[in-house]
PDB file as gemmi writes it, atoms N, CA and C in Angstrom:
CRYST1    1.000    1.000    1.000  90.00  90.00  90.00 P 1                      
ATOM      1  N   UNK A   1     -20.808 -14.511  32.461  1.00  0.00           N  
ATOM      2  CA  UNK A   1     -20.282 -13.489  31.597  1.00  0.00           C  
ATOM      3  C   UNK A   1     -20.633 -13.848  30.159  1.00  0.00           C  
ATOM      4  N   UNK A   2     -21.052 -12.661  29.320  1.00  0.00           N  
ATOM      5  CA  UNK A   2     -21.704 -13.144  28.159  1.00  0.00           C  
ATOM      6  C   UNK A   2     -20.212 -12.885  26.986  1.00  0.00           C  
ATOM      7  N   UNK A   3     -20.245 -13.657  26.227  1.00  0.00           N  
ATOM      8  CA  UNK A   3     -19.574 -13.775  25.490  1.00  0.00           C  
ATOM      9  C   UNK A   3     -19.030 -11.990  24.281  1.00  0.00           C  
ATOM     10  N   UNK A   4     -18.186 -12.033  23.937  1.00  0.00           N  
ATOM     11  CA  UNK A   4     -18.304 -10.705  23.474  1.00  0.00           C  
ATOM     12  C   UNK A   4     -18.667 -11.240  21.630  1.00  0.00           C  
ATOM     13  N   UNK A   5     -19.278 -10.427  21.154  1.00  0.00           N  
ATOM     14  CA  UNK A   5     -19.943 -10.865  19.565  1.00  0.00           C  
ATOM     15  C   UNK A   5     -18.648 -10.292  18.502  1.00  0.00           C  
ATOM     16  N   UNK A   6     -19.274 -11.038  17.114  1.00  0.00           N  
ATOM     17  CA  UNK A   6     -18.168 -10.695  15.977  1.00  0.00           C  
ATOM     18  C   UNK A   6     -18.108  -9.394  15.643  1.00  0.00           C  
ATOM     19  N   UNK A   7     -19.248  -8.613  15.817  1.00  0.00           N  
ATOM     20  CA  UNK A   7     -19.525  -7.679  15.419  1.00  0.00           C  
ATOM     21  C   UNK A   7     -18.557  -6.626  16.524  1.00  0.00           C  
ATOM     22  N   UNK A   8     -18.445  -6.595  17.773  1.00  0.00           N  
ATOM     23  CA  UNK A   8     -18.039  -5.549  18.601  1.00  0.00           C  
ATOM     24  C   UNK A   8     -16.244  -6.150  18.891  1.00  0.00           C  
ATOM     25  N   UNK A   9     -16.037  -7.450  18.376  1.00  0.00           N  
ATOM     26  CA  UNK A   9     -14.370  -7.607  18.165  1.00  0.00           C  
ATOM     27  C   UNK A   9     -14.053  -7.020  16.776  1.00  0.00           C  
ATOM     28  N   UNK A  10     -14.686  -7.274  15.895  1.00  0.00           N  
ATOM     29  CA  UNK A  10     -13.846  -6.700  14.541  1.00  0.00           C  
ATOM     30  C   UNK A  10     -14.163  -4.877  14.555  1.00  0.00           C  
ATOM     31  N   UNK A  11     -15.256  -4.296  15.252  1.00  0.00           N  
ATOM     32  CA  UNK A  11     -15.217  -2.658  15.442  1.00  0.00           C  
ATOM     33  C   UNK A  11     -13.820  -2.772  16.004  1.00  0.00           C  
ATOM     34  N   UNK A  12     -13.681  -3.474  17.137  1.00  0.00           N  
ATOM     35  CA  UNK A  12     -12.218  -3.020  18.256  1.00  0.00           C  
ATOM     36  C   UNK A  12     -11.198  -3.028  17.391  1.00  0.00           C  
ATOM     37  N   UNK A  13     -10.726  -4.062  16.501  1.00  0.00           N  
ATOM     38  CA  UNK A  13      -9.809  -4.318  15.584  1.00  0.00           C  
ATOM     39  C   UNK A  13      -9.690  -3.135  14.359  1.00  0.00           C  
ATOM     40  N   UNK A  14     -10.674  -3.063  13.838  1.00  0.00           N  
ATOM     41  CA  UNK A  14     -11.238  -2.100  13.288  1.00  0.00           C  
ATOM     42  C   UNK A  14     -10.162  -0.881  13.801  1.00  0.00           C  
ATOM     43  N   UNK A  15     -11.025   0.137  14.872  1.00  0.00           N  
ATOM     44  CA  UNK A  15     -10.282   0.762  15.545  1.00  0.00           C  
ATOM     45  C   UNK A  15      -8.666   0.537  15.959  1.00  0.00           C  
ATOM     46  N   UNK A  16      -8.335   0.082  16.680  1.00  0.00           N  
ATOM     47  CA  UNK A  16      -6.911  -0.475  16.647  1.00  0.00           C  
ATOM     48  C   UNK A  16      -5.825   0.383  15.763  1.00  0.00           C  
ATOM     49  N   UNK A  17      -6.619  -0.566  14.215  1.00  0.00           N  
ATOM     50  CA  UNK A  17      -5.902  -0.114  13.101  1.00  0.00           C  
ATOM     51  C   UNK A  17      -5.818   0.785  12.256  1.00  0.00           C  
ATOM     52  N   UNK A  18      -6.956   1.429  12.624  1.00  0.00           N  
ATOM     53  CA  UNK A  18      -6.869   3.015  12.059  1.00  0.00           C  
ATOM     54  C   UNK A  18      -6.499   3.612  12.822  1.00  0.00           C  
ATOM     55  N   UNK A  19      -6.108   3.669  14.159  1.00  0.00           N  
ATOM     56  CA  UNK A  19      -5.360   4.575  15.395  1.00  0.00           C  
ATOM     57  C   UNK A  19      -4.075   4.671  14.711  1.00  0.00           C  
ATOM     58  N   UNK A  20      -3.609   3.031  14.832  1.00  0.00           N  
ATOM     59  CA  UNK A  20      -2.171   2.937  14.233  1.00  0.00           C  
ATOM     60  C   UNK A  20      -1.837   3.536  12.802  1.00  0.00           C  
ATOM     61  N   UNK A  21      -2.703   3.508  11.991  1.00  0.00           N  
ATOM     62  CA  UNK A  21      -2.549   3.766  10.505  1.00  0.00           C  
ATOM     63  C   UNK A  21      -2.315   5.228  10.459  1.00  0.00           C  
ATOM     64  N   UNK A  22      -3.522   6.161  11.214  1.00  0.00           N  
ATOM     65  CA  UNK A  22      -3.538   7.962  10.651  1.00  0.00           C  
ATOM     66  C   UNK A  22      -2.813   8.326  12.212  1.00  0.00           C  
ATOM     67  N   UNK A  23      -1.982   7.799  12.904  1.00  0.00           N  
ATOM     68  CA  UNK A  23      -1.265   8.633  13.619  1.00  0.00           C  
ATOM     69  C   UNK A  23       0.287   8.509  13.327  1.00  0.00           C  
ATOM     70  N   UNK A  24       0.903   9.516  12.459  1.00  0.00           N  
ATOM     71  CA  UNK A  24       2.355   9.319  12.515  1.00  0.00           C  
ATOM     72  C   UNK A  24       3.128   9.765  13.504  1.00  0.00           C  
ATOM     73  N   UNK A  25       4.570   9.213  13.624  1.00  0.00           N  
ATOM     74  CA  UNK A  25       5.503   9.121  14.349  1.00  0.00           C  
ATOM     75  C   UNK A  25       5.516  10.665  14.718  1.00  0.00           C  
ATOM     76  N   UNK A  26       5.804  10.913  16.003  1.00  0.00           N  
ATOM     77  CA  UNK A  26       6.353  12.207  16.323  1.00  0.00           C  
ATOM     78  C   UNK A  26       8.127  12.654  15.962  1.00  0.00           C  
ATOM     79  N   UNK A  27       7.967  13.259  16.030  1.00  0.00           N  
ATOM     80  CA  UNK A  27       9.563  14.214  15.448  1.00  0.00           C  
ATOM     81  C   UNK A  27       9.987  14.603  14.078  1.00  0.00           C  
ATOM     82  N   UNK A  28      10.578  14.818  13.583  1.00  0.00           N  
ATOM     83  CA  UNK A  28      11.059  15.138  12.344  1.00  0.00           C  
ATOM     84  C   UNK A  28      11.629  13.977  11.541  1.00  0.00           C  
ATOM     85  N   UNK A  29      10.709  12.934  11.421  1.00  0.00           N  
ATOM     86  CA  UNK A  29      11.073  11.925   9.929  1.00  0.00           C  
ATOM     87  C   UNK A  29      10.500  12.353   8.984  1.00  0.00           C  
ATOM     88  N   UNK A  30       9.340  13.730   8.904  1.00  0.00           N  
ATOM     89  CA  UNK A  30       8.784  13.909   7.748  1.00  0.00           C  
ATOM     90  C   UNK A  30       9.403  15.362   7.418  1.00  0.00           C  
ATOM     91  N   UNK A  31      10.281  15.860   7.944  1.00  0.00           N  
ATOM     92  CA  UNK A  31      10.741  17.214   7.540  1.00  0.00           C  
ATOM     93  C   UNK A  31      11.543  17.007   6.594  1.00  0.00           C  
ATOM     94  N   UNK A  32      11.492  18.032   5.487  1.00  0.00           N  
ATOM     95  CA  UNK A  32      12.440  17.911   4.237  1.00  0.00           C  
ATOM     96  C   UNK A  32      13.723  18.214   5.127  1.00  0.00           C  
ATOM     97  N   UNK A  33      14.854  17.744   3.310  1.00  0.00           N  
ATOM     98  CA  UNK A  33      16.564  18.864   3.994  1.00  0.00           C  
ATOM     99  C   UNK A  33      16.036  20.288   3.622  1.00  0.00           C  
ATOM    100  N   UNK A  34      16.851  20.720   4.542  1.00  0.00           N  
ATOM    101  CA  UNK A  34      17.163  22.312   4.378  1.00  0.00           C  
ATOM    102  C   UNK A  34      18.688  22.361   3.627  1.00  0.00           C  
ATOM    103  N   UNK A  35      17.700  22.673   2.191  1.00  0.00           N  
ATOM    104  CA  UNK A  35      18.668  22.971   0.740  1.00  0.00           C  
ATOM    105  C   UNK A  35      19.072  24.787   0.764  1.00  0.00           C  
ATOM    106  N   UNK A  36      20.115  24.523   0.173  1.00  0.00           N  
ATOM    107  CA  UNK A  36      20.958  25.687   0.810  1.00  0.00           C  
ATOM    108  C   UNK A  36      21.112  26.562  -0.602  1.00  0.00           C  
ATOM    109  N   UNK A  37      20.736  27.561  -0.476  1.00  0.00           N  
ATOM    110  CA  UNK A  37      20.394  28.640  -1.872  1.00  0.00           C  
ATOM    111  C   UNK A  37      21.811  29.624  -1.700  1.00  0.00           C  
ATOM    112  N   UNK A  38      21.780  30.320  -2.798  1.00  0.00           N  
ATOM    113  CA  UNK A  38      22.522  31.778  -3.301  1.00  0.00           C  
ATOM    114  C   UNK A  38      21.970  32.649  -2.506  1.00  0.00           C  
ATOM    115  N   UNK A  39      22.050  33.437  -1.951  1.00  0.00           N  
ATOM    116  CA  UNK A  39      21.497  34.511  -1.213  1.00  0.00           C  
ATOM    117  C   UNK A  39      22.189  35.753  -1.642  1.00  0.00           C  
ATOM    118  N   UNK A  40      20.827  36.467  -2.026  1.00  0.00           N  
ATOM    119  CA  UNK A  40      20.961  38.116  -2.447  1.00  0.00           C  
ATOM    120  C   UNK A  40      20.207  39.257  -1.458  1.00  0.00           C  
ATOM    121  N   UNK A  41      21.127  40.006  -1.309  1.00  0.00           N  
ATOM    122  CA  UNK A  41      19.861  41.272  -0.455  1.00  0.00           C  
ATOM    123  C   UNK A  41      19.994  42.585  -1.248  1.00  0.00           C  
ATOM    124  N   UNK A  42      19.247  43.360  -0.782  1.00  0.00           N  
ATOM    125  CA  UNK A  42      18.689  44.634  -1.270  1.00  0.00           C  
ATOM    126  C   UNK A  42      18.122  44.264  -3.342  1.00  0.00           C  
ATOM    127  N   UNK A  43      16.853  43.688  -3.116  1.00  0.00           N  
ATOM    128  CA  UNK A  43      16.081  43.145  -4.166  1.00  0.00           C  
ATOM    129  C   UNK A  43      17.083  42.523  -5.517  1.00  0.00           C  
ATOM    130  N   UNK A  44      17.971  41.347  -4.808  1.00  0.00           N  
ATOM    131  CA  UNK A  44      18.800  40.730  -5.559  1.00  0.00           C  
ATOM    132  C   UNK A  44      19.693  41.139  -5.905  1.00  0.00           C  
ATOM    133  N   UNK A  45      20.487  42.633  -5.793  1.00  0.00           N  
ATOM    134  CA  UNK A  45      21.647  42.830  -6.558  1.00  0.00           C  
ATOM    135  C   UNK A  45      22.886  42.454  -5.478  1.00  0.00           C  
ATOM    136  N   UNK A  46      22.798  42.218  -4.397  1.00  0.00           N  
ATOM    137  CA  UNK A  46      24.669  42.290  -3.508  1.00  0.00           C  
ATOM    138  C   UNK A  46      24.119  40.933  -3.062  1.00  0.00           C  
ATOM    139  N   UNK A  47      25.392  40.255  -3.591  1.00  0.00           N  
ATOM    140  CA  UNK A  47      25.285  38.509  -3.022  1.00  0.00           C  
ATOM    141  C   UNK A  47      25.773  38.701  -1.448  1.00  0.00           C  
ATOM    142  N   UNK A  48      25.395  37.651  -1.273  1.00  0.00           N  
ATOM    143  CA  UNK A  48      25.545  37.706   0.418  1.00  0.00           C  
ATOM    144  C   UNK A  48      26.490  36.130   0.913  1.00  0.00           C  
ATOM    145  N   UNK A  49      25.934  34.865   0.002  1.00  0.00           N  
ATOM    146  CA  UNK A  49      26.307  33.760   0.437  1.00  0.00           C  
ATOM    147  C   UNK A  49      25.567  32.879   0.105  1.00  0.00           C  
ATOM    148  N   UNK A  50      26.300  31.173   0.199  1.00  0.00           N  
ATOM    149  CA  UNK A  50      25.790  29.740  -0.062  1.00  0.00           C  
ATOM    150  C   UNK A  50      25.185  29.612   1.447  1.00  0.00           C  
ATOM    151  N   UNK A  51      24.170  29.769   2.264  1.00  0.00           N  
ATOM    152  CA  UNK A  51      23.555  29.199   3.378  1.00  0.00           C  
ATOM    153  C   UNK A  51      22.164  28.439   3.072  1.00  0.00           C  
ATOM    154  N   UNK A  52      21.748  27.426   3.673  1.00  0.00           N  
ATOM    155  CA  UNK A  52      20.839  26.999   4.227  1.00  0.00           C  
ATOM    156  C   UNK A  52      19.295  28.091   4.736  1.00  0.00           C  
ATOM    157  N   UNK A  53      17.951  27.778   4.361  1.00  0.00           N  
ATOM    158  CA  UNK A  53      17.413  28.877   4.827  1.00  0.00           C  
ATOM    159  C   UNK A  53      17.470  29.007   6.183  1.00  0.00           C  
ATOM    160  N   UNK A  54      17.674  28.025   6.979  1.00  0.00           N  
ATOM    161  CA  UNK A  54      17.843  28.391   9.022  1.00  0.00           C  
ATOM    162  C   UNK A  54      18.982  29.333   9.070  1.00  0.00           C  
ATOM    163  N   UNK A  55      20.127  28.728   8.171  1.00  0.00           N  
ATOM    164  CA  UNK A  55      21.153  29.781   8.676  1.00  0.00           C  
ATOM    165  C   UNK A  55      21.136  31.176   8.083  1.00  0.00           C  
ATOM    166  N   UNK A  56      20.739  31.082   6.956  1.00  0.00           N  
ATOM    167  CA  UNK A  56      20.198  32.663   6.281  1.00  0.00           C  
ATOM    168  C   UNK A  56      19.572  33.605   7.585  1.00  0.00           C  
ATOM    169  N   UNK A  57      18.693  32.722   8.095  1.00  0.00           N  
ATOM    170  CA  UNK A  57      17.405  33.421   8.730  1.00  0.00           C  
ATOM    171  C   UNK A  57      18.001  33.871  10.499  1.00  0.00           C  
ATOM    172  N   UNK A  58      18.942  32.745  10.624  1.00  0.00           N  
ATOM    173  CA  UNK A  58      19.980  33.191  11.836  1.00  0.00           C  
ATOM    174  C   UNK A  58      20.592  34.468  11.767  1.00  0.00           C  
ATOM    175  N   UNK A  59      21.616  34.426  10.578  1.00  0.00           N  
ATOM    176  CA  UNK A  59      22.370  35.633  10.242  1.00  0.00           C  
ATOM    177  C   UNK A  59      21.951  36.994  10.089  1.00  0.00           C  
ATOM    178  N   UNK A  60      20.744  36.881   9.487  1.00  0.00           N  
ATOM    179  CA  UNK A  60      19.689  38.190   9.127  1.00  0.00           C  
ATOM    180  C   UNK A  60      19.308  38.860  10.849  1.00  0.00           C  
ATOM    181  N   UNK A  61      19.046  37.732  10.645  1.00  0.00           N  
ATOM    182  CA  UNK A  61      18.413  38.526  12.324  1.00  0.00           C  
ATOM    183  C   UNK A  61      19.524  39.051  13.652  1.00  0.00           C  
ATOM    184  N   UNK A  62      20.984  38.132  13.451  1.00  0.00           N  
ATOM    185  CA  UNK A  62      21.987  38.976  13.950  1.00  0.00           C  
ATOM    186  C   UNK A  62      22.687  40.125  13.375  1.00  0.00           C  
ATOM    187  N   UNK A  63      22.571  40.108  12.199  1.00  0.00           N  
ATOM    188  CA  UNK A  63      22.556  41.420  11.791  1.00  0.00           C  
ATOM    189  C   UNK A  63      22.168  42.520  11.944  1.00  0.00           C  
ATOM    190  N   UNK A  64      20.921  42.273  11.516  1.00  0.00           N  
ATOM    191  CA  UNK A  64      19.891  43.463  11.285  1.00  0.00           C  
ATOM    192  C   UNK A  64      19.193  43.422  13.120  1.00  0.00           C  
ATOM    193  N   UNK A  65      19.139  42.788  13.762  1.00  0.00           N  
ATOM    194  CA  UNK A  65      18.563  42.427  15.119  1.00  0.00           C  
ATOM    195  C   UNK A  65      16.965  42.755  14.728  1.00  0.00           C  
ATOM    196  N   UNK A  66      16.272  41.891  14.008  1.00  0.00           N  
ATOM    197  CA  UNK A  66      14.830  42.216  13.828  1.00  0.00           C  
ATOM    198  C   UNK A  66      14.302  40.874  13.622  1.00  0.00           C  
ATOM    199  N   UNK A  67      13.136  40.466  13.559  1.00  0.00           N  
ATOM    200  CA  UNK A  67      12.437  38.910  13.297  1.00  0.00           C  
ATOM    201  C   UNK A  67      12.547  38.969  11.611  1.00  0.00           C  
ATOM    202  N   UNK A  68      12.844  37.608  11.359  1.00  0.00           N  
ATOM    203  CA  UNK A  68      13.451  37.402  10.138  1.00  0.00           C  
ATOM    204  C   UNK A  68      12.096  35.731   9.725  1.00  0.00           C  
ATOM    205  N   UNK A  69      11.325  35.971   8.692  1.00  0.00           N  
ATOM    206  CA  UNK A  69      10.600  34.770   8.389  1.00  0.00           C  
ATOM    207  C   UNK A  69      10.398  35.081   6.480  1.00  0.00           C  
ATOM    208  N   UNK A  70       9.115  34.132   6.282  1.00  0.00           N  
ATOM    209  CA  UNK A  70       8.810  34.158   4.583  1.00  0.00           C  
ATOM    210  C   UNK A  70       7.371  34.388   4.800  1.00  0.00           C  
ATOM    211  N   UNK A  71       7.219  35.147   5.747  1.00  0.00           N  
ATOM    212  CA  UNK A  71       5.552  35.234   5.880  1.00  0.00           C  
ATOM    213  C   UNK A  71       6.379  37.442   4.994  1.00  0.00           C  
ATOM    214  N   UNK A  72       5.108  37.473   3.914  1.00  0.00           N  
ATOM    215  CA  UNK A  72       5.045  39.046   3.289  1.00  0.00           C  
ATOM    216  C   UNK A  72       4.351  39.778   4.208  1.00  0.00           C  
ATOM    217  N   UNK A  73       3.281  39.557   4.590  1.00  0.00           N  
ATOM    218  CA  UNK A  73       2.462  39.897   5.286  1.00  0.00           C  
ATOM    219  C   UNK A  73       3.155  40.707   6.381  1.00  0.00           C  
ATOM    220  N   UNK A  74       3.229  42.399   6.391  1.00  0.00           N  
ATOM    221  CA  UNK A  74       3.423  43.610   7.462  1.00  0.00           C  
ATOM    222  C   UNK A  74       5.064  43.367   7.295  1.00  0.00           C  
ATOM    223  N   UNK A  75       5.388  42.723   6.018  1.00  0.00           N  
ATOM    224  CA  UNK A  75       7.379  42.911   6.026  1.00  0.00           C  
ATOM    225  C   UNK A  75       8.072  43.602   5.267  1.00  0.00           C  
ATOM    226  N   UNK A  76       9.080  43.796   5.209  1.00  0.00           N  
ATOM    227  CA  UNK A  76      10.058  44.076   4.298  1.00  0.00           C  
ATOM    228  C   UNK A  76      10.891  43.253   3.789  1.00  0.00           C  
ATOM    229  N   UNK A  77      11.299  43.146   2.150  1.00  0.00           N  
ATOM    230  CA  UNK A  77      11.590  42.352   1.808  1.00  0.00           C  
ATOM    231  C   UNK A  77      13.440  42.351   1.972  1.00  0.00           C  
ATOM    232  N   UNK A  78      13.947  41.727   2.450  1.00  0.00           N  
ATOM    233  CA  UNK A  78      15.389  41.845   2.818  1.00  0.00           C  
ATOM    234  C   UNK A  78      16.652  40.606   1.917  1.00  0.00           C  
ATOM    235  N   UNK A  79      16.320  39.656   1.852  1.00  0.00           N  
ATOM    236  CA  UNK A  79      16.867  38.301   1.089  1.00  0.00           C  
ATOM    237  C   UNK A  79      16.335  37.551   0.182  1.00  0.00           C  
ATOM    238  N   UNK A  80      17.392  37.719  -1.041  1.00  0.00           N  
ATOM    239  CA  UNK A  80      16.274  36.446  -2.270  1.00  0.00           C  
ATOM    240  C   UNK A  80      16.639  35.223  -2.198  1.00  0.00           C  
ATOM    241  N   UNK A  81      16.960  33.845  -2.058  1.00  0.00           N  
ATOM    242  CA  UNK A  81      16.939  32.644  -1.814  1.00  0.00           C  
ATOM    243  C   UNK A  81      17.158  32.588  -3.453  1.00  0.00           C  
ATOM    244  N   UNK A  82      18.542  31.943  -4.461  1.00  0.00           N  
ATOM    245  CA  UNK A  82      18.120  31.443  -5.511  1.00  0.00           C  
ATOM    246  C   UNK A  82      19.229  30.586  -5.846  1.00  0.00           C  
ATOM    247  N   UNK A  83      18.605  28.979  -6.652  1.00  0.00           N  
ATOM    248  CA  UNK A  83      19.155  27.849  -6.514  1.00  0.00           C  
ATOM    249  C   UNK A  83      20.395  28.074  -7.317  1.00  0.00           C  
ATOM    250  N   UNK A  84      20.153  29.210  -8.366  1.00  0.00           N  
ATOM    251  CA  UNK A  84      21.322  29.211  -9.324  1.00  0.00           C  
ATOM    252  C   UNK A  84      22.058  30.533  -9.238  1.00  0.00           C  
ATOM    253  N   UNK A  85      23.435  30.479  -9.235  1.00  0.00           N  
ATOM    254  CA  UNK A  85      24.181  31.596  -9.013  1.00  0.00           C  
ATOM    255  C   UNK A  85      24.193  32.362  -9.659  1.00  0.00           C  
ATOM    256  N   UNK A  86      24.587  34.088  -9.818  1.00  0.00           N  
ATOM    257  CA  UNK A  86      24.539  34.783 -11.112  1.00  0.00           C  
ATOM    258  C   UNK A  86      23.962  35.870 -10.993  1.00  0.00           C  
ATOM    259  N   UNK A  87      23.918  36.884 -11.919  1.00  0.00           N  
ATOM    260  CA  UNK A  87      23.364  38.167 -11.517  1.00  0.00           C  
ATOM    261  C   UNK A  87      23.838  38.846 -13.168  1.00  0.00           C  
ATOM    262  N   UNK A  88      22.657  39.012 -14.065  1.00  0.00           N  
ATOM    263  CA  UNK A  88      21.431  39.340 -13.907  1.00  0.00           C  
ATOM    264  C   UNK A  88      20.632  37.531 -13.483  1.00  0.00           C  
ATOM    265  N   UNK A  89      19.443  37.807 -12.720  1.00  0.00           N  
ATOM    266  CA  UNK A  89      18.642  36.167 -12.140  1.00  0.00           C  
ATOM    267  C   UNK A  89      18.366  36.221 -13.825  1.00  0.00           C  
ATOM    268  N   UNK A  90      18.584  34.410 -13.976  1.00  0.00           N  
ATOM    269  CA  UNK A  90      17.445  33.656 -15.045  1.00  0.00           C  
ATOM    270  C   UNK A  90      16.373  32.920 -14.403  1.00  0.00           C  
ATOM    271  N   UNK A  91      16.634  33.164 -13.327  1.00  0.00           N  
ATOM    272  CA  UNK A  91      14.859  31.982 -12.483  1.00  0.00           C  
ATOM    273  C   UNK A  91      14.411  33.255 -11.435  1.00  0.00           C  
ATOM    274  N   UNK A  92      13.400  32.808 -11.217  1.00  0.00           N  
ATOM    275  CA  UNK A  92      12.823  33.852  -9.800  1.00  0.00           C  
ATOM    276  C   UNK A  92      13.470  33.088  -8.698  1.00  0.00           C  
ATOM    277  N   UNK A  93      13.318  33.532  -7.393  1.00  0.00           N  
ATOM    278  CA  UNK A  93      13.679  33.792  -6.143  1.00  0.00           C  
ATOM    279  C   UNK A  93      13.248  32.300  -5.951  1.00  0.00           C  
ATOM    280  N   UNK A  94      13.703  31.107  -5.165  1.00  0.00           N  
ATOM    281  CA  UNK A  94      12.799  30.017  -4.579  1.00  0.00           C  
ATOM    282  C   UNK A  94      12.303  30.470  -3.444  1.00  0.00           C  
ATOM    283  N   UNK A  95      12.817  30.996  -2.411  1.00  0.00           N  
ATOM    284  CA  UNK A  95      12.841  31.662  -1.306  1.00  0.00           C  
ATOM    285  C   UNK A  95      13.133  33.234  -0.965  1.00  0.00           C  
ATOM    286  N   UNK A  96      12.420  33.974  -0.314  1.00  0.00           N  
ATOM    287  CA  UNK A  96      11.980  35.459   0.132  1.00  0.00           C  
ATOM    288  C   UNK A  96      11.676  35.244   1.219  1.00  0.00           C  
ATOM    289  N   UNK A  97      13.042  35.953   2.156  1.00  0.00           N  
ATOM    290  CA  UNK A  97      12.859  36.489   3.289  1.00  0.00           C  
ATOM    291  C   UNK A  97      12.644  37.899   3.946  1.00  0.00           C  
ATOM    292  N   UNK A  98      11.324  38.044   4.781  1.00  0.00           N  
ATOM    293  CA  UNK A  98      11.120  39.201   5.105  1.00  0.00           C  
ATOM    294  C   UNK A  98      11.667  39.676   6.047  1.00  0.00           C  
ATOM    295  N   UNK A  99      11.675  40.913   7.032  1.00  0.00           N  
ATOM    296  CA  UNK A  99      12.313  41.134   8.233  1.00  0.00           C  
ATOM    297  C   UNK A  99      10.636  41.855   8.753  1.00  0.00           C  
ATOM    298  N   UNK A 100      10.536  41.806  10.054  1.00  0.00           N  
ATOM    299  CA  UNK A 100       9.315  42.569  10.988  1.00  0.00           C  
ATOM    300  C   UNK A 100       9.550  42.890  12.194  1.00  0.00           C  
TER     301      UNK A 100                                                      
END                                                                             
């Protein structure tokens, strides 16, 4: 049996450690919190509530019974997401939820 060379142990090693390096952990250690906004509907004027965007996006859709996301694209605009309370807004919307 021939010996294995420096060259085809340090590729293996090599390899090894870039497997380990660019593959991260599975599950949610890299998901942000879900920060919880002011919520306005009908283009910001009737407050609605302090929720979370999951639970915003829960409620909307038992409501209204329709798919509730932040994609604009073929929606209607139904909820403004904003960090600071108040009415007239001094910031724009952080979050816009559509219904489809």
């Amino acid at each position: 049996m021939k010996p294995l060379s420096i060259s085809k142990v340090a590729l293996a090693a090599l390899f090894l450690i870039f497997s380990i390096a660019f593959n991260p952990p599975k599950g949610h250690s890299f998901s942000k919190k879900d920060t919880n906004y002011y919520w306005y509907l009908d283009s910001g004027t009737v407050y609605d509530g302090w929720y979370s965007t999951s639970e915003e996006i829960m409620r909307l859709e038992e409501i209204y019974d329709v798919y509730v996301d932040g994609d604009p694209i073929d929606g209607t605009l139904i909820a403004s997401g904003y960090a600071v309370k108040g009415y007239p807004h001094s910031i724009y919307p952080s979050v816009l939820l559509y219904s489809h």
